[in-house]
MMTF fields as JSON, N, C-alpha, C and O atoms, coordinates in Angstrom:
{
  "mmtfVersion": "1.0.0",
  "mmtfProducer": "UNKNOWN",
  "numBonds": 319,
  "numAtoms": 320,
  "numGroups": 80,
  "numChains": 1,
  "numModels": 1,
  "chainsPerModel": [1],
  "groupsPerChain": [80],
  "chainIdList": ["A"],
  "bondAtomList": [4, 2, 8, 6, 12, 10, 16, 14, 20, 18, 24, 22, 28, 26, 32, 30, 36, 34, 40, 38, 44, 42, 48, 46, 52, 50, 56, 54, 60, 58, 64, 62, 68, 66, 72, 70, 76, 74, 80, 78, 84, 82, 88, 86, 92, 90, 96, 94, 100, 98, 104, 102, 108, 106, 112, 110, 116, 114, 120, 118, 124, 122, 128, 126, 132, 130, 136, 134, 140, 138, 144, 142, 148, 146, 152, 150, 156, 154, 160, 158, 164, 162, 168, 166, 172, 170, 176, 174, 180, 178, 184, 182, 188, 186, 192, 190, 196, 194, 200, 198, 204, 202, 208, 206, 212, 210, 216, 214, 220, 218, 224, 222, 228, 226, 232, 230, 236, 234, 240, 238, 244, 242, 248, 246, 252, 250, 256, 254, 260, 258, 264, 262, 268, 266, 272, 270, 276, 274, 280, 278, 284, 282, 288, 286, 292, 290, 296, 294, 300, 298, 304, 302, 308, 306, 312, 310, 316, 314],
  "bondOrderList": [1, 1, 1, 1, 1, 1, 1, 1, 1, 1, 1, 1, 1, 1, 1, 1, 1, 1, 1, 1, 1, 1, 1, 1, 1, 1, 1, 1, 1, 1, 1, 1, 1, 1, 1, 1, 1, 1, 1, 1, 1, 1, 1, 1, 1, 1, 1, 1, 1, 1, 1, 1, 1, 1, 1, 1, 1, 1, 1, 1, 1, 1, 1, 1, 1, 1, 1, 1, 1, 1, 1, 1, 1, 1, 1, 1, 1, 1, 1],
  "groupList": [{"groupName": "UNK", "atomNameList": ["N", "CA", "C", "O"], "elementList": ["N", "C", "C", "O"], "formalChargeList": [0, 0, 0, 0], "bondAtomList": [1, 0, 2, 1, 3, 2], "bondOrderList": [1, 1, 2], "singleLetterCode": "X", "chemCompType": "L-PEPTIDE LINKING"}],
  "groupTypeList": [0, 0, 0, 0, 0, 0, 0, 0, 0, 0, 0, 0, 0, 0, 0, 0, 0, 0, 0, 0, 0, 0, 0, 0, 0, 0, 0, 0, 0, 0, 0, 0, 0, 0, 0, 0, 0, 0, 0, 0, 0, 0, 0, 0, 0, 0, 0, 0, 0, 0, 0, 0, 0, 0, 0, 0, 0, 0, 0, 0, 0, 0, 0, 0, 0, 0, 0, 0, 0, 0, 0, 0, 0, 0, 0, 0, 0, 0, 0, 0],
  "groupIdList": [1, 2, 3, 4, 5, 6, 7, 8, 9, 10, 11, 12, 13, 14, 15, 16, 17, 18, 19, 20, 21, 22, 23, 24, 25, 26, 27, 28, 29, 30, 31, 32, 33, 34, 35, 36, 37, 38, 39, 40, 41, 42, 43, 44, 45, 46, 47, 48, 49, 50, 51, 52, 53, 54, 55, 56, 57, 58, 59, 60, 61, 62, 63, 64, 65, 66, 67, 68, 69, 70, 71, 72, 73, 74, 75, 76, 77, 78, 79, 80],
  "secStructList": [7, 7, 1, 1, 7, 3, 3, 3, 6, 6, 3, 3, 3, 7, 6, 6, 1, 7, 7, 7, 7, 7, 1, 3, 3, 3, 3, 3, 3, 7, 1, 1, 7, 3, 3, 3, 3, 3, 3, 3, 3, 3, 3, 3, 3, 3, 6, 6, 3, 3, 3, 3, 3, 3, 3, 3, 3, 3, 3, 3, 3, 3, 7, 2, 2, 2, 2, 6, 2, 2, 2, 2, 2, 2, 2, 2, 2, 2, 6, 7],
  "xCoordList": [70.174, 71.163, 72.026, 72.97, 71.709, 72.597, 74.12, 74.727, 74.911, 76.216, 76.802, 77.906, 75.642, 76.101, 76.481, 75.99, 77.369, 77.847, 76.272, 75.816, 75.826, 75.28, 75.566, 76.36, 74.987, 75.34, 74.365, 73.147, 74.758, 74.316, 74.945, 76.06, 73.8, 74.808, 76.026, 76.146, 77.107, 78.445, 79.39, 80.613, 78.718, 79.332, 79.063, 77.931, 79.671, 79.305, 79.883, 81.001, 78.66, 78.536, 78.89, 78.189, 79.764, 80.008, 79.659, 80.057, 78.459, 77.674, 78.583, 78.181, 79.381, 80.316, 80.911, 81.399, 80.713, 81.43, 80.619, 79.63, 80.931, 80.958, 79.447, 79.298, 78.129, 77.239, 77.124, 77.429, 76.565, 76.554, 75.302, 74.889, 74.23, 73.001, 73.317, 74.541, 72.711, 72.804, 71.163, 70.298, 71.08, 69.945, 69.725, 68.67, 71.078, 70.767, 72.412, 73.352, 72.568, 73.43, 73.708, 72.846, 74.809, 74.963, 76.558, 77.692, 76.231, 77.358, 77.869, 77.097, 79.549, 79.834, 81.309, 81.556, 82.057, 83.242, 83.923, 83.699, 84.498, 85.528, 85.563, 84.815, 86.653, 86.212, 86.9, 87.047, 87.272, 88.03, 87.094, 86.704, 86.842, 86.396, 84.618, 84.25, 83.993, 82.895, 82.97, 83.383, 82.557, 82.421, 81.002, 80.334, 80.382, 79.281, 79.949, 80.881, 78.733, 78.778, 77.589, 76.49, 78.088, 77.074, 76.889, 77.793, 75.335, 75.451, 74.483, 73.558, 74.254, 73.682, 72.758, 73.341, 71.647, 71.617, 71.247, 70.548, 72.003, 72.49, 71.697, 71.595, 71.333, 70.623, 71.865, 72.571, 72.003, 72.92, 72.028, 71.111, 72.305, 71.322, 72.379, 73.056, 72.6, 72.96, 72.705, 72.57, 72.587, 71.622, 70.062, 69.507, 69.589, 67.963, 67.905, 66.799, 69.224, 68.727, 69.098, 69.818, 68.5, 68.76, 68.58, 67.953, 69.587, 70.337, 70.583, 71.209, 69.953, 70.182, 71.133, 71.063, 71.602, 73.346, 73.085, 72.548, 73.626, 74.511, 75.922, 76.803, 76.01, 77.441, 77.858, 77.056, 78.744, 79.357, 81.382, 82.379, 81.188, 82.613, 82.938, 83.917, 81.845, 82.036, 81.736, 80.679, 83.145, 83.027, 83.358, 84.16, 82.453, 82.79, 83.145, 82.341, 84.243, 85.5, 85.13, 85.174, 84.667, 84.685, 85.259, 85.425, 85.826, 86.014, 83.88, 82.732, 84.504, 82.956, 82.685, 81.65, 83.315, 82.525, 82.519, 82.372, 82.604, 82.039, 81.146, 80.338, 81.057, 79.729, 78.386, 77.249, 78.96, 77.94, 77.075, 75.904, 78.397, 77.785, 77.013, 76.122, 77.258, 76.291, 75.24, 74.465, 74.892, 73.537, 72.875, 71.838, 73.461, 72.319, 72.032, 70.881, 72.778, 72.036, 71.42, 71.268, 71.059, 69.937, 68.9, 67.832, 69.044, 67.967, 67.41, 66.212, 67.947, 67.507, 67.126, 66.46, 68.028, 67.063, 65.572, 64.638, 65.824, 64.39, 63.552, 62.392, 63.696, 62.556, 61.662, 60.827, 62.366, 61.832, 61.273, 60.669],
  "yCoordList": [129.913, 129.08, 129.917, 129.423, 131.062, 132.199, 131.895, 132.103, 131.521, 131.931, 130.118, 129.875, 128.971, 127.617, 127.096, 127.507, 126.21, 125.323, 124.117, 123.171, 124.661, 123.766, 122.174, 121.868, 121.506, 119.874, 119.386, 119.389, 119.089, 118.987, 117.432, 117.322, 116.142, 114.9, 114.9, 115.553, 114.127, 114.24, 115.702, 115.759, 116.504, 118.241, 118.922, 118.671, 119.778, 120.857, 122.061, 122.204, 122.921, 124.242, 125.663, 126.009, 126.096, 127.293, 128.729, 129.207, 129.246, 130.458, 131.31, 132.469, 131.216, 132.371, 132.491, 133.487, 131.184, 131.103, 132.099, 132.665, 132.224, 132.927, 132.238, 131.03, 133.525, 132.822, 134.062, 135.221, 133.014, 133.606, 133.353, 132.285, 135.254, 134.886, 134.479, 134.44, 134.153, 134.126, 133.742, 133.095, 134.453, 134.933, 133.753, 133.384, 133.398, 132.362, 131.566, 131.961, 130.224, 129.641, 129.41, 129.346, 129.307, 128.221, 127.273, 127.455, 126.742, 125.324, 125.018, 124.918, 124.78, 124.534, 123.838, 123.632, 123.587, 122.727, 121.627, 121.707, 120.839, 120.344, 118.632, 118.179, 118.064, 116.563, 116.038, 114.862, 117.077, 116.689, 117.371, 116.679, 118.746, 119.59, 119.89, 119.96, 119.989, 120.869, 122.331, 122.491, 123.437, 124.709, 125.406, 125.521, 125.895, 126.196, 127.867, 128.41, 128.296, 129.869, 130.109, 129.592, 131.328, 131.607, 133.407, 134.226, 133.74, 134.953, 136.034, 135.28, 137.002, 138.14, 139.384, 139.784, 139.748, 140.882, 141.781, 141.59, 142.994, 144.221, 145.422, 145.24, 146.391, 147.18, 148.494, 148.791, 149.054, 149.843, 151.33, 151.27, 152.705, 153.867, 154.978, 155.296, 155.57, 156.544, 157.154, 156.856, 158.781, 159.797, 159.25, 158.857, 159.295, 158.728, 157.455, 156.959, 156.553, 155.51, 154.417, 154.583, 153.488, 152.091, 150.918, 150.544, 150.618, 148.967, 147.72, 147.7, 146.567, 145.268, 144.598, 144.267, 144.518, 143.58, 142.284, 142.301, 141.305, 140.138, 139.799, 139.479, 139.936, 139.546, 138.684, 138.631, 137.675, 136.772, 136.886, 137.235, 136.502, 136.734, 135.702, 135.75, 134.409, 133.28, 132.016, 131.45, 131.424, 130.02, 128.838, 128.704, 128.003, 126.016, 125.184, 124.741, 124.889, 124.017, 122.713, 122.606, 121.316, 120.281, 119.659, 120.07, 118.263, 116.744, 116.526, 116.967, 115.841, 114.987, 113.696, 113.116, 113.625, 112.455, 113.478, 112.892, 114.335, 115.489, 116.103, 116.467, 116.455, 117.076, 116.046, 116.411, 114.504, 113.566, 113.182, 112.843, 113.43, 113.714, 114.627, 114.432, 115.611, 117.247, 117.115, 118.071, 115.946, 116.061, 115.262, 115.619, 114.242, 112.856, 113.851, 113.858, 114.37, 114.923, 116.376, 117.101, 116.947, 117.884, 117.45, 118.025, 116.118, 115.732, 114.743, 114.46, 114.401, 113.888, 114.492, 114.151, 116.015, 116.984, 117.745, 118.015, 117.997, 118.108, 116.892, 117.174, 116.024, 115.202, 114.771, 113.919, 115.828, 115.599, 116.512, 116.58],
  "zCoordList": [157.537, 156.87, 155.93, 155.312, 155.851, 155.283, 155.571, 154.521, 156.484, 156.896, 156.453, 155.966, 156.809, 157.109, 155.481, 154.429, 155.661, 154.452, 153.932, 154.574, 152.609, 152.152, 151.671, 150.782, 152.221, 151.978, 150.715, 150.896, 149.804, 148.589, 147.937, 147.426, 148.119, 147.983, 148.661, 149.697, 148.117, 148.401, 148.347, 148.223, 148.44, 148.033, 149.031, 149.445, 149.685, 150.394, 149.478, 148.982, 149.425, 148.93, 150.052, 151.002, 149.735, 150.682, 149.824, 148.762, 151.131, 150.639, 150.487, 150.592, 150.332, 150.25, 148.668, 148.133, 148.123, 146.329, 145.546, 146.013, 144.736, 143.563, 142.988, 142.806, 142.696, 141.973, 140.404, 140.124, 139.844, 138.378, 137.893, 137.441, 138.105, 136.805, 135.506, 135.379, 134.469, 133.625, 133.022, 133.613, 131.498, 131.27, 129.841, 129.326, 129.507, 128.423, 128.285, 128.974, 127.127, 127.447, 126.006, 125.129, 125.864, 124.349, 124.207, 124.65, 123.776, 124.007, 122.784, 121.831, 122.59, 121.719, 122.29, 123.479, 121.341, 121.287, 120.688, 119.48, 120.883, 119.1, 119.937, 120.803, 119.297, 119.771, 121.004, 121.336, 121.589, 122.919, 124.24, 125.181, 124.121, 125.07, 124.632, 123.46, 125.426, 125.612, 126.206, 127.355, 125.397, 126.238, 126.548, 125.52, 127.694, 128.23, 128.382, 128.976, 127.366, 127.595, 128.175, 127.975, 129.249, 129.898, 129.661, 129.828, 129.196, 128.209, 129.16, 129.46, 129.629, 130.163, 128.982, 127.975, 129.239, 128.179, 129.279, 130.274, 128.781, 129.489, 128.163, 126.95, 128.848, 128.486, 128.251, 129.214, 127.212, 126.735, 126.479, 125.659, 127.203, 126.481, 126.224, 127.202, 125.124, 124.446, 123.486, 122.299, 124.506, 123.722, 123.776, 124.802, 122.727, 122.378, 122.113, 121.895, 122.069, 121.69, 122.911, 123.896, 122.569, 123.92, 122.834, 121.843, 123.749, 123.065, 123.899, 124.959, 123.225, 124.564, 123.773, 122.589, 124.204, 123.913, 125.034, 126.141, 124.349, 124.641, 124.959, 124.161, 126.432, 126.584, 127.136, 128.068, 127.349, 127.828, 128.281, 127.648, 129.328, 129.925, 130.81, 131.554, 130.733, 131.016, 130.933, 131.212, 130.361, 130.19, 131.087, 132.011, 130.496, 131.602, 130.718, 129.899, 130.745, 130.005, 130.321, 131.547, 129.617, 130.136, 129.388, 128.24, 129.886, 128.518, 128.205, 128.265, 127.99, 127.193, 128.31, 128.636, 128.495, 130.093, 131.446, 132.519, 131.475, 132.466, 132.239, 133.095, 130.606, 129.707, 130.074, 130.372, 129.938, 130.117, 131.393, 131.566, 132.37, 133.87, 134.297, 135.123, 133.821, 133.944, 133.002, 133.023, 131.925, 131.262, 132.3, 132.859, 132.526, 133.234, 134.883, 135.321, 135.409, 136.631, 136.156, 137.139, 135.028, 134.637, 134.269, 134.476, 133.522, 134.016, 134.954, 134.937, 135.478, 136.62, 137.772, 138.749, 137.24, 138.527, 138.232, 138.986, 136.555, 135.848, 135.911, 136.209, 135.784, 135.94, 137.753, 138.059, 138.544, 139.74, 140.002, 141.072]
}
């Protein structure tokens, strides 16, 4: 199923999009928008020393009734 379009509910997923690890998250935003940061830690070494940094270079822009849709199906997919 490597190559085929995933059917996911009403969605088809094409293996071909864009996927994004991410190692941690944090959420913030004002009274119109929600923003979902999505954060990586990357291992930094120079000279003798090594450094884990936190970086982020991507965000998910929502209103607040899209924010609300994406809570009720997390958990509704966590609770199964």
């Amino acid at each position: 199923m490597e190559n085929e379009n995933i059917p996911v509910s009403n969605i088809t997923i094409n293996p071909q999009s864009e996927i994004i690890h991410t190692s941690s998250v944090g959420v913030g935003g004002d009274s119109e928008e929600i923003r979902i940061l999505l954060f990586n830690k990357r291992i930094i070494s120079q000279e003798n020393k090594i450094e884990i940094t936190t970086e982020s270079n991507t965000q998910i822009v929502m209103n607040k009734k899209t924010a609300l849709q994406l809570k009720e199906l997390l958990e509704n997919y966590l609770e199964e």
